[in-house]
C-alpha positions as CSV (number, residue, x, y, z in Angstrom):
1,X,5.3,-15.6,12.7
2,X,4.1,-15.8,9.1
3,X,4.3,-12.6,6.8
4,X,0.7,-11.9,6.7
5,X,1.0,-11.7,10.8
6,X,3.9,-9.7,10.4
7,X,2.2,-6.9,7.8
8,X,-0.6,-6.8,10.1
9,X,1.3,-5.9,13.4
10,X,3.7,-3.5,10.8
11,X,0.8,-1.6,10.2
12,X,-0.7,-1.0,12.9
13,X,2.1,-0.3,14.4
14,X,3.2,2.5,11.8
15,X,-0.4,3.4,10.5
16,X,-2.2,3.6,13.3
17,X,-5.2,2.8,14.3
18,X,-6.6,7.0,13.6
19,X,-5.4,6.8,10.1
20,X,-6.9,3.2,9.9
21,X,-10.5,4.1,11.2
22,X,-10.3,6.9,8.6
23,X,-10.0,4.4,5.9
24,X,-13.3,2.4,6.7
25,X,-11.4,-0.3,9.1
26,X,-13.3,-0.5,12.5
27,X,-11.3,-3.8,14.1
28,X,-8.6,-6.1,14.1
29,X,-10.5,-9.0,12.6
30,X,-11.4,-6.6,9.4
31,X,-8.0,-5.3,8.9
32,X,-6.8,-8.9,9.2
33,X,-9.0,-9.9,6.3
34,X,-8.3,-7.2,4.1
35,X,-4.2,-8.0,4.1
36,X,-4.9,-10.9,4.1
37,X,-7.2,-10.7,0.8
38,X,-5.0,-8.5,-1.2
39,X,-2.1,-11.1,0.2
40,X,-4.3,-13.7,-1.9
41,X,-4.4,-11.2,-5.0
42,X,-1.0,-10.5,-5.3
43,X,-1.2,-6.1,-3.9
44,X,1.2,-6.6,-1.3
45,X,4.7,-5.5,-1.5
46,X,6.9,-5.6,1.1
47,X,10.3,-5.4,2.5
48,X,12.1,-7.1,5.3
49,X,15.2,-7.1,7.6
50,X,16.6,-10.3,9.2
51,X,17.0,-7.9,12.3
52,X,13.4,-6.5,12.6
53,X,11.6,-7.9,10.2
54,X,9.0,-6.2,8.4
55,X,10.4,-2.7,7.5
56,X,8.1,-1.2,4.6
57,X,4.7,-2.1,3.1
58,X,2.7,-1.2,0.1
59,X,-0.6,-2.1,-0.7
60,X,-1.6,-1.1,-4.2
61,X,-4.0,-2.5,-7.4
62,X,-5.6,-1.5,-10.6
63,X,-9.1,-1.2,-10.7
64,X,-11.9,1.1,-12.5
65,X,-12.6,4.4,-10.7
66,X,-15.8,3.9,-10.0
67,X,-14.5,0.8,-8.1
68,X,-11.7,2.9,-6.6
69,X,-14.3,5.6,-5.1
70,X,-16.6,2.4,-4.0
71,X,-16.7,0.9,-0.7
72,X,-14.4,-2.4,-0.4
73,X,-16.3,-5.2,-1.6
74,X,-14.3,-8.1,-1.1
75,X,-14.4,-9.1,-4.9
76,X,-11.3,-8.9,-6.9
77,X,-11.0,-5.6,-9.0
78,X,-12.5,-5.9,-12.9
79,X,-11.1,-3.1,-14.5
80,X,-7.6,-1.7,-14.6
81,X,-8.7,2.4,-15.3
82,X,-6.6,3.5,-12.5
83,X,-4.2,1.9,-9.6
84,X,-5.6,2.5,-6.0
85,X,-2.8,2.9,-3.5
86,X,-4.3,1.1,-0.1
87,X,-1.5,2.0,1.8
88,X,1.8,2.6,2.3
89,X,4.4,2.9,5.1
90,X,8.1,2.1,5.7
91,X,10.7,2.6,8.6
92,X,13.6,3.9,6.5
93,X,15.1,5.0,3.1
94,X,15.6,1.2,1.7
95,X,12.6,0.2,2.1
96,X,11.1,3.5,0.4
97,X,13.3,3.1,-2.4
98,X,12.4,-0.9,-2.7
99,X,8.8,-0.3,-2.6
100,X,9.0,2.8,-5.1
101,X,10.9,0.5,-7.6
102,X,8.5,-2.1,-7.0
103,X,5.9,0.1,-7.6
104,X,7.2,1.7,-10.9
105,X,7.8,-2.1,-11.9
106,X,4.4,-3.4,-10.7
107,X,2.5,-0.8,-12.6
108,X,4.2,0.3,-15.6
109,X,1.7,2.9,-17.2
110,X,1.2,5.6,-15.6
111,X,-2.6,5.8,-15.1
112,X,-4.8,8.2,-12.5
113,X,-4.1,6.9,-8.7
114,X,-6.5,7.3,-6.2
115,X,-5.8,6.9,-2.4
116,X,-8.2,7.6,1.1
117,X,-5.8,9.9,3.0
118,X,-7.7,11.3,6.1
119,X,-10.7,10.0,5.4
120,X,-10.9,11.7,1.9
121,X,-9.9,10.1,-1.5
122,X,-7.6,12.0,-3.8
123,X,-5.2,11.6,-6.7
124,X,-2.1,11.7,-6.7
125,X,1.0,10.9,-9.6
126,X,2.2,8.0,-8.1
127,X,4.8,7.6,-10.5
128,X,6.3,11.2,-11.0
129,X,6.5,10.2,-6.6
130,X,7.7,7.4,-6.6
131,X,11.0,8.4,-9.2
132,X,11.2,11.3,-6.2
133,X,11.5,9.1,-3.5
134,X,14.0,6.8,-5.3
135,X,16.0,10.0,-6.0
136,X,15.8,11.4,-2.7
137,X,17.1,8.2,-1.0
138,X,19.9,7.2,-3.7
139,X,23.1,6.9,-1.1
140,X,21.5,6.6,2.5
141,X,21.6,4.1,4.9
């Protein structure tokens, strides 16, 4: 199975399809285009296992705010105001930390994030979270 198969099963698996409606994505077919679009853009980080395979996913780019608050429209971002933070889910403290560290490398400044949790966008410090989460899972596994 090829990696963009492999993210899409990943999150639907850990997502769900609830928190996946609440984000604007109706079917399989959509959600499949979307991965497979930011795929193509280079706003896909993930982390495997030889074991299981996929084990954490982030799905993040820059973009203006106004295109942040907009509804998707399948053209590549054209500003870099803010980083929007699609998604993001893992199955254990390695990948957390691994994405976190990709993120902090991916987007050096720190700039305003926006994300659609539960239906609703907010902001969030995506940075001052992601040093968190590399601190709070320094040592496990």
């Amino acid at each position: 199975m090829n990696p963009i198969e492999q993210i899409i099963d990943f999150v639907e698996e850990k997502v769900g399809w609830e928190s996946l409606n609440d984000a604007g994505f109706k079917d399989k077919d959509t959600l499949k285009q979307y991965i497979a679009f930011q795929a193509l853009g280079g706003n896909i980080l993930w982390t495997t296992d030889p074991e299981f395979g996929i084990t954490g996913v982030l799905i993040a780019y820059e973009c203006d705010e106004g295109e942040a608050y907009a509804r998707f429209d399948w053209e590549a971002p054209k500003g870099k105001s803010c980083v929007f933070v699609a998604q993001l889910a893992t199955i254990d403290s390695d990948s957390t930390r691994l994405l976190a560290y990709g993120f902090l490398e991916r987007f050096k400044d720190q700039k305003t994030t926006i994300a659609v949790r539960r239906g609703s966008y907010t902001t969030m410090k995506a940075h001052d979270i992601a040093k968190r989460l590399i601190k709070a899972t320094e040592g496990l596994n």
